[in-house]
C-alpha positions as CSV (number, residue, x, y, z in Angstrom):
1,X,0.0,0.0,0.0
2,X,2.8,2.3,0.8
3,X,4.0,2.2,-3.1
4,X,0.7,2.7,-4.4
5,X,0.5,5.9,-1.7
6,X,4.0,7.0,-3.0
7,X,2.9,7.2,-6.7
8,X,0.3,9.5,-5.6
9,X,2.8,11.6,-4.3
10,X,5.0,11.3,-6.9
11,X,2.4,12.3,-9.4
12,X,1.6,15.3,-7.8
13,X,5.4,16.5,-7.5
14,X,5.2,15.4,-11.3
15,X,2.4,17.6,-11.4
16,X,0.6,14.4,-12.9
17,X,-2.8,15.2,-12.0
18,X,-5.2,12.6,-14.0
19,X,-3.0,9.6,-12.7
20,X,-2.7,11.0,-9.0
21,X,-6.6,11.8,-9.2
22,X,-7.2,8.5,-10.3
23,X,-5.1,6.3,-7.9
24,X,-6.4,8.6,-5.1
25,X,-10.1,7.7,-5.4
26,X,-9.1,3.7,-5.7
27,X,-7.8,4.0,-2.1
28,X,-11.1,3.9,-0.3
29,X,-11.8,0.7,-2.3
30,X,-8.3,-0.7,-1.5
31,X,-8.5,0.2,2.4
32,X,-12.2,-1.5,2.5
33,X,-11.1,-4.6,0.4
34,X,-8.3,-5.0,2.8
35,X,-10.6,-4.5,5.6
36,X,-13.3,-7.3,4.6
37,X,-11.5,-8.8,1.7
38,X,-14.2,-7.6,-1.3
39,X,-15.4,-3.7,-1.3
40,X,-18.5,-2.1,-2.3
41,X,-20.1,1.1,-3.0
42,X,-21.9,1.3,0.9
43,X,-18.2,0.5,2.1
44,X,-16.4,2.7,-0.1
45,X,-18.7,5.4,1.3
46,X,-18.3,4.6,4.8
47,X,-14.8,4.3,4.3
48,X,-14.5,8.0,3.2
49,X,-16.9,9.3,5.4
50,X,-15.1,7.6,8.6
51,X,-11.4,9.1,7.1
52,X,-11.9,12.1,5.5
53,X,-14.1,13.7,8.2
54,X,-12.7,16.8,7.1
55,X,-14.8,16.5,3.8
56,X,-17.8,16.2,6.0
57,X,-20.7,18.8,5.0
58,X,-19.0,19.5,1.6
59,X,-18.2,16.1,0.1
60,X,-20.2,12.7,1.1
61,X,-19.0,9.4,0.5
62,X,-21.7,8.4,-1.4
63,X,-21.0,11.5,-3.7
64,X,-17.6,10.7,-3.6
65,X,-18.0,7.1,-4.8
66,X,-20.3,8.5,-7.4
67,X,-16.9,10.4,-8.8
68,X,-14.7,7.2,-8.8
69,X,-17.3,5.4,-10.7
70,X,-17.7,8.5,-13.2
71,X,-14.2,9.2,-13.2
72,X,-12.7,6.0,-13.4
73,X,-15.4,4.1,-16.1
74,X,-15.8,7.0,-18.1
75,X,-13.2,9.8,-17.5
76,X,-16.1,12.5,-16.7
77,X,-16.7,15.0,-14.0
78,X,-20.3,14.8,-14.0
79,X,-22.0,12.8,-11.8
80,X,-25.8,13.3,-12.4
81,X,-26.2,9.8,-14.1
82,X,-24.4,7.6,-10.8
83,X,-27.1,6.4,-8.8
84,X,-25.2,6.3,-5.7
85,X,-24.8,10.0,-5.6
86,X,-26.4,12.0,-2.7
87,X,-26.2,15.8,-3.6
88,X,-23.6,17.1,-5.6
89,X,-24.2,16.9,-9.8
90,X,-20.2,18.0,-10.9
91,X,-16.9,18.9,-9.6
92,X,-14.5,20.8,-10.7
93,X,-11.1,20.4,-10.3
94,X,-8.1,23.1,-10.0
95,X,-4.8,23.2,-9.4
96,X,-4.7,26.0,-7.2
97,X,-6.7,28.1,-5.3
98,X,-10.7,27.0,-4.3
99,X,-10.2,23.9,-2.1
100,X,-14.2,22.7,-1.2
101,X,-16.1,25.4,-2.8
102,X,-19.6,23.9,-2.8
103,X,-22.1,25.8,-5.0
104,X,-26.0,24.7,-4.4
105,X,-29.2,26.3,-6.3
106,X,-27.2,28.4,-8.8
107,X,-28.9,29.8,-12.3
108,X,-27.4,32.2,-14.8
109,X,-29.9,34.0,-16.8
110,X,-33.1,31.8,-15.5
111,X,-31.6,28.8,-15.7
112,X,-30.5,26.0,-13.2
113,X,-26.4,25.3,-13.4
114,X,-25.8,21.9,-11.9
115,X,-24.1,21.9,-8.1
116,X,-20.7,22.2,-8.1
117,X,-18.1,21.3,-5.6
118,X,-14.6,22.8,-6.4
119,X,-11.7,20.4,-5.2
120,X,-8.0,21.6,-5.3
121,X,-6.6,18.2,-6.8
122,X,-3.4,18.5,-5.0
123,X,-5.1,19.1,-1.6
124,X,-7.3,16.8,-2.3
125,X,-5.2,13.6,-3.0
126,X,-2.6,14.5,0.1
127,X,-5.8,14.6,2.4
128,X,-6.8,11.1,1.1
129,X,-3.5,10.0,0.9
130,X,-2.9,10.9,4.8
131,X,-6.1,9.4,5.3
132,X,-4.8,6.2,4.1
133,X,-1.4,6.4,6.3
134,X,-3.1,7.1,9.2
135,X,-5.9,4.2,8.6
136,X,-2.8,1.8,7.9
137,X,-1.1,2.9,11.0
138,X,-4.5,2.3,13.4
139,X,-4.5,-1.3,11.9
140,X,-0.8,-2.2,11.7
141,X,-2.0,-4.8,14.3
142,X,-4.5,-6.6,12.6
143,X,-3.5,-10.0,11.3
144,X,-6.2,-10.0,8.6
145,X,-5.0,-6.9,7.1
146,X,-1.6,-7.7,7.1
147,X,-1.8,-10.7,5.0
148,X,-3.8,-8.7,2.6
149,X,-1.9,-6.3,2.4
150,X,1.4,-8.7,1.3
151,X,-1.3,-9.7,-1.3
152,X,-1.3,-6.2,-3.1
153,X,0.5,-5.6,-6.7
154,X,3.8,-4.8,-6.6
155,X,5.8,-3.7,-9.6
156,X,9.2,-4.8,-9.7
157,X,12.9,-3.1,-10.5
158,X,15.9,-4.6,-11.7
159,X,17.3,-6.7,-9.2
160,X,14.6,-7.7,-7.1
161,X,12.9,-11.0,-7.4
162,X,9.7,-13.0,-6.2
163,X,9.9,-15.1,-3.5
164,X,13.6,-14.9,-3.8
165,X,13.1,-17.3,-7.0
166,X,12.7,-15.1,-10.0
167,X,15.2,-12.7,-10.5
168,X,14.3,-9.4,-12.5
């Protein structure tokens, strides 16, 4: 888990926004499935709502999940058509300035614009990304999660080896 959280950071130094996005909304899944071995849209949710507390009032887990699906499956911003969604319809996502601007009940010129929440991608995948350290470090005890996690990807360099028997 701690390479997966170190290619977030990586992609942000890199400025890499898409792929640190991305990775950053599959770590409420990976937390849950390590948790109870298979994940789910109701876990994914609790999962964010219980670690990101600081989201709380802006950002739901249930909207949240709505994103990774939308982002993830079909590389849009737009949630309206996720069914899992509780409030919000879009984000928008900067890379600086307006960290969790939430705009409700908005029209321009008579007509309804879709609620917004503004995210500052960089804040927002360090938050999750702490998130994530900290969850690992409250259950760095727990059998069950330690044997899941030693059955998480890894990519290998030159030089190491699996299991000590194939060389790379």
């Amino acid at each position: 888990m701690e390479n997966i959280i170190d290619s977030i950071s990586k992609a942000i130094r890199d400025k890499n926004w898409y792929s640190a996005l991305a990775v950053s909304l599959m770590i409420p899944d990976i937390c849950t499935a390590l948790e109870h071995e298979r994940t789910n849209g109701g876990r994914y949710a609790d999962w964010f709502q219980e670690n990101l507390i600081q989201y709380d009032g802006f950002l739901s887990g249930n909207d949240c999940y709505a994103l990774r699906c939308s982002l993830l499956h079909e590389a849009r911003d737009d949630i309206t058509t996720q069914r899992c969604r509780d409030v919000l319809e879009r984000y928008l996502f900067t890379t600086s300035g307006l960290h969790l601007g939430l705009f409700t009940e908005n029209y321009l010129n008579g007509e309804r614009i879709p609620s917004i929440l503004v995210l500052n991608v960089q804040h927002f995948c360090e938050d999750v990304c702490a998130a994530a350290t900290k969850w690992l470090e409250a259950n760095k005890r727990d059998a069950q999660i330690q044997t899941r996690l030693g059955q998480t990807i890894k990519i290998y360099r030159p030089g190491e080896s699996y299991k000590g028997v194939i060389g790379f």
